[in-house]
HTML snippet that shows the backbone in 3Dmol.js (N, CA, C, O; Angstrom):
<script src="https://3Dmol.org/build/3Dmol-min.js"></script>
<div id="view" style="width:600px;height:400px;position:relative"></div>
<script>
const pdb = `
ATOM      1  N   UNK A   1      -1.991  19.417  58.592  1.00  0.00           N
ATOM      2  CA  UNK A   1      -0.551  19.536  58.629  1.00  0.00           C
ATOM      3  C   UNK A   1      -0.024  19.518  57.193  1.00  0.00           C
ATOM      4  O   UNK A   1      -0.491  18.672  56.431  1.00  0.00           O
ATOM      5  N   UNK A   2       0.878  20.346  56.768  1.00  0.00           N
ATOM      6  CA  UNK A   2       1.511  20.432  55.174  1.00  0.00           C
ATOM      7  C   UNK A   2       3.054  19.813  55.806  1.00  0.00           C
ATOM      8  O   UNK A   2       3.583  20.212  56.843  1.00  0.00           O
ATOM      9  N   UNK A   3       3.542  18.851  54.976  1.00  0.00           N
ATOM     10  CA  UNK A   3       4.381  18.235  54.616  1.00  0.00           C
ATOM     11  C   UNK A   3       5.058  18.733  53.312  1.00  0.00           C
ATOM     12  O   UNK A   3       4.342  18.989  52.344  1.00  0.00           O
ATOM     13  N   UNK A   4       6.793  18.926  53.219  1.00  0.00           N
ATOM     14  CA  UNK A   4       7.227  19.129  52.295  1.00  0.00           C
ATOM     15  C   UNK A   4       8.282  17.570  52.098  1.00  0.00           C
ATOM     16  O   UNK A   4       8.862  17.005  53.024  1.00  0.00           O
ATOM     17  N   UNK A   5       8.288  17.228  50.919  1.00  0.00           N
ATOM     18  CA  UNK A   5       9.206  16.156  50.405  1.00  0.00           C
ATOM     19  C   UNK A   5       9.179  15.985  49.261  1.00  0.00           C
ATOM     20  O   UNK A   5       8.123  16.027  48.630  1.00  0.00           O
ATOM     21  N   UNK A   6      10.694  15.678  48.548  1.00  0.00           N
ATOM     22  CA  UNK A   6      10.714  15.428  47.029  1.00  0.00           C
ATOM     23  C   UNK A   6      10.436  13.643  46.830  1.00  0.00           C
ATOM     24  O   UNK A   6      10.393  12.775  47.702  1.00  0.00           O
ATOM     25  N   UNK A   7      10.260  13.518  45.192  1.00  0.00           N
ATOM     26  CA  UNK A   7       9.774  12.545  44.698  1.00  0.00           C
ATOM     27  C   UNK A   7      10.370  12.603  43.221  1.00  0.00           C
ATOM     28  O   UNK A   7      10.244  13.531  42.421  1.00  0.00           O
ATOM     29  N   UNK A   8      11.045  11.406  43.043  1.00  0.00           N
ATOM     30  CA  UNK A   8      11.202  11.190  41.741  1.00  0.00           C
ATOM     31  C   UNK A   8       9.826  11.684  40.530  1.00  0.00           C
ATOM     32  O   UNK A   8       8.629  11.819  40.784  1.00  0.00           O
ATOM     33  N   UNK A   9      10.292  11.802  39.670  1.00  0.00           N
ATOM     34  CA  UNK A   9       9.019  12.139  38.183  1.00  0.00           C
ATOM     35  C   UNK A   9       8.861  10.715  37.874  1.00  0.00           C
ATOM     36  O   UNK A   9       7.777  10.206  37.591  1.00  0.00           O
ATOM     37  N   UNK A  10      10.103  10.016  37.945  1.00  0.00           N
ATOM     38  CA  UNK A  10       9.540   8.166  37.262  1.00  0.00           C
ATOM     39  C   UNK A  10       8.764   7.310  38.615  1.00  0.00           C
ATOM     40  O   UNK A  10       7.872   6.480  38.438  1.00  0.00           O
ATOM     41  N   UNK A  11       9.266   7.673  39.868  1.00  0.00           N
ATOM     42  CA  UNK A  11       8.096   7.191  40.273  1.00  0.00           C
ATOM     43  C   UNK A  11       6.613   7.573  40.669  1.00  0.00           C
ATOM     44  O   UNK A  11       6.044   6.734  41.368  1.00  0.00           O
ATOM     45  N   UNK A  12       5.945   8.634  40.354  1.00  0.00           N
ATOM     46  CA  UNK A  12       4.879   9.456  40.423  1.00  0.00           C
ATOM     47  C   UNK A  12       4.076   8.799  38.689  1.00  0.00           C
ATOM     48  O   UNK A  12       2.857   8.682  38.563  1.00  0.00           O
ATOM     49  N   UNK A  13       5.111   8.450  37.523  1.00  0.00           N
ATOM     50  CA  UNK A  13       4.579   7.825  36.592  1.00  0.00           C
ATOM     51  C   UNK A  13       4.420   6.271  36.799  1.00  0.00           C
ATOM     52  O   UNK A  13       4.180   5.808  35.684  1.00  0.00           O
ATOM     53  N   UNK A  14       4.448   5.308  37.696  1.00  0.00           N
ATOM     54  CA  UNK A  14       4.288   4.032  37.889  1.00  0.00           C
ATOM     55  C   UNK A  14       2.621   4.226  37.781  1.00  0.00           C
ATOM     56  O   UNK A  14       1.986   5.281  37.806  1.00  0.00           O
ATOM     57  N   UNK A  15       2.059   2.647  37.636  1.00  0.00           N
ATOM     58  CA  UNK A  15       1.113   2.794  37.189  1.00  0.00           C
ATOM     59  C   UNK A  15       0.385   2.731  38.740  1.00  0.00           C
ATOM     60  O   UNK A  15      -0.625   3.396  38.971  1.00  0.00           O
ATOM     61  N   UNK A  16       0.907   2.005  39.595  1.00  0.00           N
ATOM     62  CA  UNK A  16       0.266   1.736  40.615  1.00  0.00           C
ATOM     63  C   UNK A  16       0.221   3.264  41.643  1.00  0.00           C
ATOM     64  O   UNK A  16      -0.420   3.424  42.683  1.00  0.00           O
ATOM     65  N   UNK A  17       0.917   4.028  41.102  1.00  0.00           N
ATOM     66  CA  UNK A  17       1.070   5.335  41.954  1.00  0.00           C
ATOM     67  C   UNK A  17      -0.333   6.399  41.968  1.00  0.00           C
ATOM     68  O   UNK A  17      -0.903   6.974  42.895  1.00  0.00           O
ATOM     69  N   UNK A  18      -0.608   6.353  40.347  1.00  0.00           N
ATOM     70  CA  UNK A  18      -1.986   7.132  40.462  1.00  0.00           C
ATOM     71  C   UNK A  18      -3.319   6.586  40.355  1.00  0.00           C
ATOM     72  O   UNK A  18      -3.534   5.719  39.508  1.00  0.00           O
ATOM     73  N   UNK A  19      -4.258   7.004  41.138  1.00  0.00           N
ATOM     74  CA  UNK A  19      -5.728   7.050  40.790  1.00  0.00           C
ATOM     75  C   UNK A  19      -6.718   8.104  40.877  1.00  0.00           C
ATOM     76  O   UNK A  19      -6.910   8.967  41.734  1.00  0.00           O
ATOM     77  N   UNK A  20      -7.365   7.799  39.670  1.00  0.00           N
ATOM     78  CA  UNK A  20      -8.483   8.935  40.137  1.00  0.00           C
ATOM     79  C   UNK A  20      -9.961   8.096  40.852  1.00  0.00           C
ATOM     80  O   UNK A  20     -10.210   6.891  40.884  1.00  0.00           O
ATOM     81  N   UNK A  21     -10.740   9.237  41.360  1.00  0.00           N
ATOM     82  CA  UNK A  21     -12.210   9.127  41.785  1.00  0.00           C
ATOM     83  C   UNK A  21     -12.994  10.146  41.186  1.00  0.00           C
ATOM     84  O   UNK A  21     -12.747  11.347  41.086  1.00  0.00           O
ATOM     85  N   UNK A  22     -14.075   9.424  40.762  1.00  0.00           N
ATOM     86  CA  UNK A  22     -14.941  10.664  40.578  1.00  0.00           C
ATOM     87  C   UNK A  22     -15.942  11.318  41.806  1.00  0.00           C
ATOM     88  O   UNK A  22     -16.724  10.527  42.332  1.00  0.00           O
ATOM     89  N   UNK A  23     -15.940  12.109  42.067  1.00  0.00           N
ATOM     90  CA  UNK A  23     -16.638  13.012  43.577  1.00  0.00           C
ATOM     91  C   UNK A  23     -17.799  13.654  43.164  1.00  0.00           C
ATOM     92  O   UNK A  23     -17.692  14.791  42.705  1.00  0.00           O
ATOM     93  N   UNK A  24     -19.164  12.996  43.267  1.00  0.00           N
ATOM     94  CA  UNK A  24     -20.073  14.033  43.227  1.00  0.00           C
ATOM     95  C   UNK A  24     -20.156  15.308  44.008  1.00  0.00           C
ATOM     96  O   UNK A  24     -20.717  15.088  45.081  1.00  0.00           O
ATOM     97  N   UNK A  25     -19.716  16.880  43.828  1.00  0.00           N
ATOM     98  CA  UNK A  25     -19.587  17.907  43.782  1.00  0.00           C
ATOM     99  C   UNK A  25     -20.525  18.737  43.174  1.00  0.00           C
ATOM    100  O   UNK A  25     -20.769  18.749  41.968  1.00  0.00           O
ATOM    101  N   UNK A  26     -21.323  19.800  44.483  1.00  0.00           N
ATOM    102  CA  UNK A  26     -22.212  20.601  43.443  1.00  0.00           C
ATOM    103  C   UNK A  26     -23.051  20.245  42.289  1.00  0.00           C
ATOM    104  O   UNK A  26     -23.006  20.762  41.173  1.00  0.00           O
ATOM    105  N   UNK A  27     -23.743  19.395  42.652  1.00  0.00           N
ATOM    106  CA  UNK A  27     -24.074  18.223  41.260  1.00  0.00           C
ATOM    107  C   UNK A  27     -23.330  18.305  39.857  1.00  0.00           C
ATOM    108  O   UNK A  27     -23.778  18.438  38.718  1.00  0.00           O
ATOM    109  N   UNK A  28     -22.359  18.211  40.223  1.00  0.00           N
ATOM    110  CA  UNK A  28     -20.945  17.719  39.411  1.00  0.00           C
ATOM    111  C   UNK A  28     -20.227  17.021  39.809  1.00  0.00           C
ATOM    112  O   UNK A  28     -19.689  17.177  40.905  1.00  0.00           O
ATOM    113  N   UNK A  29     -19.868  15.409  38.521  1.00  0.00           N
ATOM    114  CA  UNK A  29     -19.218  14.459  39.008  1.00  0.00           C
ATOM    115  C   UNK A  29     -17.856  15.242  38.527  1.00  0.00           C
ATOM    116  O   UNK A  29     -17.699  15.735  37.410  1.00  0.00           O
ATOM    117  N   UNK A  30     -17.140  15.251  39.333  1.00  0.00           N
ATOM    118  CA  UNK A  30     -15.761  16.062  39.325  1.00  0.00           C
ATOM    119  C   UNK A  30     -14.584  15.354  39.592  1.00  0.00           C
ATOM    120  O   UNK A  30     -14.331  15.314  40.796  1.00  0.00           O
ATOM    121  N   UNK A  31     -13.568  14.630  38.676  1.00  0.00           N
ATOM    122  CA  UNK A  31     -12.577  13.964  39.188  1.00  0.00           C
ATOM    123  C   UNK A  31     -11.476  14.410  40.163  1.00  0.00           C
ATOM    124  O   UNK A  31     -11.132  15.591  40.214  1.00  0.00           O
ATOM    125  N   UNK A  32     -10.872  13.367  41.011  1.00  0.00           N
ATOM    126  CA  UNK A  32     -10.088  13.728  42.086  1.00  0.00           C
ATOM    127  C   UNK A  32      -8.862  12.791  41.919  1.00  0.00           C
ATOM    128  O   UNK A  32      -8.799  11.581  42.139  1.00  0.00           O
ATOM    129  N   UNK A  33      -7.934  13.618  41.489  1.00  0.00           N
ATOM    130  CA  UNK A  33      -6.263  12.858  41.765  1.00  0.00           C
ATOM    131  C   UNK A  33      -5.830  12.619  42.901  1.00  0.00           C
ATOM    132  O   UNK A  33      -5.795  13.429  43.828  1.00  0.00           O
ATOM    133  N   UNK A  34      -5.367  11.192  42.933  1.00  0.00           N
ATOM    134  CA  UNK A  34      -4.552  10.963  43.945  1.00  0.00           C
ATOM    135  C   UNK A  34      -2.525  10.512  43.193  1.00  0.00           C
ATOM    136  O   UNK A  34      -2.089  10.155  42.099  1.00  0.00           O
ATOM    137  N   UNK A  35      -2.105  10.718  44.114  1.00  0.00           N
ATOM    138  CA  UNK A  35      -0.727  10.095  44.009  1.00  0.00           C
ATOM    139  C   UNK A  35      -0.066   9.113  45.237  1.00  0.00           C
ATOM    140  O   UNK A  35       0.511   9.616  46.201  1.00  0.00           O
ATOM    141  N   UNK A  36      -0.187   8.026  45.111  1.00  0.00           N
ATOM    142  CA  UNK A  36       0.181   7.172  46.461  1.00  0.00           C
ATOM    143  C   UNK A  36       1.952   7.002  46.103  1.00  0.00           C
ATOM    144  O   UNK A  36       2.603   6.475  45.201  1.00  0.00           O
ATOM    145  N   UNK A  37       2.282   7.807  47.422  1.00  0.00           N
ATOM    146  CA  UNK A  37       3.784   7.349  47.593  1.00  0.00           C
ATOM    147  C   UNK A  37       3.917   6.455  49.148  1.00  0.00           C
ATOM    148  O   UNK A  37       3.014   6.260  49.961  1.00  0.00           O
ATOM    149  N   UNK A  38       5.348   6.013  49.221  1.00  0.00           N
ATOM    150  CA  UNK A  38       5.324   5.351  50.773  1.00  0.00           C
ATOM    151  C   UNK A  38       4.879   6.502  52.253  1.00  0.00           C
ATOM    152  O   UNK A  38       5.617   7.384  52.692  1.00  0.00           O
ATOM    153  N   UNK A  39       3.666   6.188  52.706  1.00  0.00           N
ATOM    154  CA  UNK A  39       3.565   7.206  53.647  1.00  0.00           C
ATOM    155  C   UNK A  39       3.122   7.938  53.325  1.00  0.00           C
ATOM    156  O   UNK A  39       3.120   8.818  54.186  1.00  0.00           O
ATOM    157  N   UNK A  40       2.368   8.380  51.985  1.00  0.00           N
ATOM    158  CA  UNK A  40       2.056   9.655  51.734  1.00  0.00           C
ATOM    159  C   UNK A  40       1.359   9.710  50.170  1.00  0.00           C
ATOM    160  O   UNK A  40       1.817   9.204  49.146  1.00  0.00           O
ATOM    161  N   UNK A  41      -0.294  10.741  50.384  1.00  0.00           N
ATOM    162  CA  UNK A  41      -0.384  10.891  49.553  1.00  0.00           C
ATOM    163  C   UNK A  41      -0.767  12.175  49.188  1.00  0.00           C
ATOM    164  O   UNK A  41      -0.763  13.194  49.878  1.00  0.00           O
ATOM    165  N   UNK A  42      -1.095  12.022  48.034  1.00  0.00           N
ATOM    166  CA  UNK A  42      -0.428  13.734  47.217  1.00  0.00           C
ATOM    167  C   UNK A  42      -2.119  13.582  46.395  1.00  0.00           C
ATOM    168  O   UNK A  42      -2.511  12.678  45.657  1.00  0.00           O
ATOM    169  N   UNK A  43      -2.869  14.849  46.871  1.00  0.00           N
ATOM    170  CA  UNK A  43      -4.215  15.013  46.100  1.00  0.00           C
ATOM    171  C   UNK A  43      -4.586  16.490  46.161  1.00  0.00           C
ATOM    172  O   UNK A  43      -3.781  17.322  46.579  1.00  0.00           O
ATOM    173  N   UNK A  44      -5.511  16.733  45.845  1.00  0.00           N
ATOM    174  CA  UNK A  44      -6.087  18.210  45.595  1.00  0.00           C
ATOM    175  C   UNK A  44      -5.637  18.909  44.417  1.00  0.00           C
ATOM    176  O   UNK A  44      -5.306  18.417  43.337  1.00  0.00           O
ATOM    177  N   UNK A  45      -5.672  20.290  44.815  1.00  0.00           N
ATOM    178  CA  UNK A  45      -4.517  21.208  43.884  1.00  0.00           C
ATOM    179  C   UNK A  45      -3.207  20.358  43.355  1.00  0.00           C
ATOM    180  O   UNK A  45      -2.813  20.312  42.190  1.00  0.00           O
ATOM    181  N   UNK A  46      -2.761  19.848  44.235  1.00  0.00           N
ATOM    182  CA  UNK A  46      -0.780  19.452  44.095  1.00  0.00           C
ATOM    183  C   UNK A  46      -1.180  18.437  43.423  1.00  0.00           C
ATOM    184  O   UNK A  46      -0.227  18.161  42.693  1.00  0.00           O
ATOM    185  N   UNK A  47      -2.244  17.515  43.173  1.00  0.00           N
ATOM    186  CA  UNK A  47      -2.283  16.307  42.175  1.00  0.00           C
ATOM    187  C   UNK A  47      -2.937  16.774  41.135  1.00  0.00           C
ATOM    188  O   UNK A  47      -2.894  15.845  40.328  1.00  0.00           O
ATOM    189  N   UNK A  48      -3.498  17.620  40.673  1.00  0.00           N
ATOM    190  CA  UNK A  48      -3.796  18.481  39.476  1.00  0.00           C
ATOM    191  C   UNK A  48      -3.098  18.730  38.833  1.00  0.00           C
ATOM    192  O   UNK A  48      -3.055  18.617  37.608  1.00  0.00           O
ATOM    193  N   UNK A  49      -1.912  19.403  40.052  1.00  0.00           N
ATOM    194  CA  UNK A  49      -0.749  20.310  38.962  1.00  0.00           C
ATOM    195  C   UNK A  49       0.143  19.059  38.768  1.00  0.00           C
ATOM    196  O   UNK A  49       0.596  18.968  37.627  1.00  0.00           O
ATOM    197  N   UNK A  50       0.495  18.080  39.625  1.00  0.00           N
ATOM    198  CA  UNK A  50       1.087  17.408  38.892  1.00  0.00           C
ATOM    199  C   UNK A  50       0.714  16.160  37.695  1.00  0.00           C
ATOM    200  O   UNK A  50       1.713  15.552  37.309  1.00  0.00           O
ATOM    201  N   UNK A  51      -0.448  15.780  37.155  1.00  0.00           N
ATOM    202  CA  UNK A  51      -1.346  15.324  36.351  1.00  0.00           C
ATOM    203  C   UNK A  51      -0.979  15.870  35.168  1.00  0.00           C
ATOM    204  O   UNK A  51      -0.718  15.228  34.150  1.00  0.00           O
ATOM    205  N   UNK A  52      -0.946  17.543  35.339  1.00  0.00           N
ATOM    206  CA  UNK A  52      -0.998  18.254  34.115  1.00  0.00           C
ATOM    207  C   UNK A  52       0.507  18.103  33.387  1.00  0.00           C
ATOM    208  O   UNK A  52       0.903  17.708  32.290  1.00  0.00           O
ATOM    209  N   UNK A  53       1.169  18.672  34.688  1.00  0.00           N
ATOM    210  CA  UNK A  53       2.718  18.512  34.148  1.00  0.00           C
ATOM    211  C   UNK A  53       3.510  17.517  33.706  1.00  0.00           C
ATOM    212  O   UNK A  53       4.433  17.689  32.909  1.00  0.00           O
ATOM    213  N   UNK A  54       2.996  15.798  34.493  1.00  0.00           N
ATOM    214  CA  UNK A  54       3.513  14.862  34.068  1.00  0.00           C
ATOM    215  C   UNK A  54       2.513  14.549  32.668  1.00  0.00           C
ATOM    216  O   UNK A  54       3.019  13.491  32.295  1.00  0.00           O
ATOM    217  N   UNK A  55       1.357  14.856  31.641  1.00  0.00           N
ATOM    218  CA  UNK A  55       1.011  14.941  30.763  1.00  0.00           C
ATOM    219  C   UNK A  55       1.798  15.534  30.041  1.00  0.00           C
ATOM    220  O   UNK A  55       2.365  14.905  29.148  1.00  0.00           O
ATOM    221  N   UNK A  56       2.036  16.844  30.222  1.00  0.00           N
ATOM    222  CA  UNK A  56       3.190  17.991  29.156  1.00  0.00           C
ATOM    223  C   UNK A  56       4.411  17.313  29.378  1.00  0.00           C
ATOM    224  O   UNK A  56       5.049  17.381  28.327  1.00  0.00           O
ATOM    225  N   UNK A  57       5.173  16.564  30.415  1.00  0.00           N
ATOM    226  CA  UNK A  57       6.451  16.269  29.769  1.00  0.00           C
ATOM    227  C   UNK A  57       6.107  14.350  29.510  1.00  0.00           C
ATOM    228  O   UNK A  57       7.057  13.615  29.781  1.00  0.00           O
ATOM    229  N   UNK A  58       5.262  13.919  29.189  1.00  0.00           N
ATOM    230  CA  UNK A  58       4.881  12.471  28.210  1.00  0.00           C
ATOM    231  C   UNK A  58       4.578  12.963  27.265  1.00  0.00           C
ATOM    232  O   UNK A  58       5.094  12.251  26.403  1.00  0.00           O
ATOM    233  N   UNK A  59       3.729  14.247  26.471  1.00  0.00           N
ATOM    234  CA  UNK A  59       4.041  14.280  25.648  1.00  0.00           C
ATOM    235  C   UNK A  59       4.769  15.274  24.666  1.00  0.00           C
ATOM    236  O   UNK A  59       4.719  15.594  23.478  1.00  0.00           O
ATOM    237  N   UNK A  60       5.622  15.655  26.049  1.00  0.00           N
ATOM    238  CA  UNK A  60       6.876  16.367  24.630  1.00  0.00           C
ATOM    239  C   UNK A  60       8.190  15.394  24.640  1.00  0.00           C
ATOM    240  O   UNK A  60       9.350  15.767  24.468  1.00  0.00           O
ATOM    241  N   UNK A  61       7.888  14.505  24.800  1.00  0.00           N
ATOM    242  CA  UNK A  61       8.814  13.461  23.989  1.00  0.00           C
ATOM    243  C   UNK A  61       8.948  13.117  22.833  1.00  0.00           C
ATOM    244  O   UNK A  61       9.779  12.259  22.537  1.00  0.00           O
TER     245      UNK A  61
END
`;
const viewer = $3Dmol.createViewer("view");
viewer.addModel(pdb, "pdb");
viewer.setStyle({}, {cartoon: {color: "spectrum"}});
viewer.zoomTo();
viewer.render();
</script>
């Protein structure tokens, strides 16, 4: 099932919001984002892209 819902950017940066795992893959340890919100979490592709993006706007400050 795909779920659509917005989320603040400051809370997706709390510290308790993200973790990674590393996933042995194809004999490749390959990290895996998660994003824990209430009810819901945010991994795969959509925690990639957002990893990357909340990186580019921490550091164009």
């Amino acid at each position: 099932m795909v779920k659509v819902f917005d989320v603040a950017l400051s809370e997706l940066m709390h510290d308790d919001a993200f973790r990674e795992e590393r996933w042995d893959m194809w004999a490749d340890d390959v990290p895996v984002h998660f994003y824990e919100q209430p009810g819901e979490t945010v991994w795969g592709a959509t925690a990639r892209i957002l990893t990357a993006f909340l990186a580019h706007v921490v550091e164009g400050r």
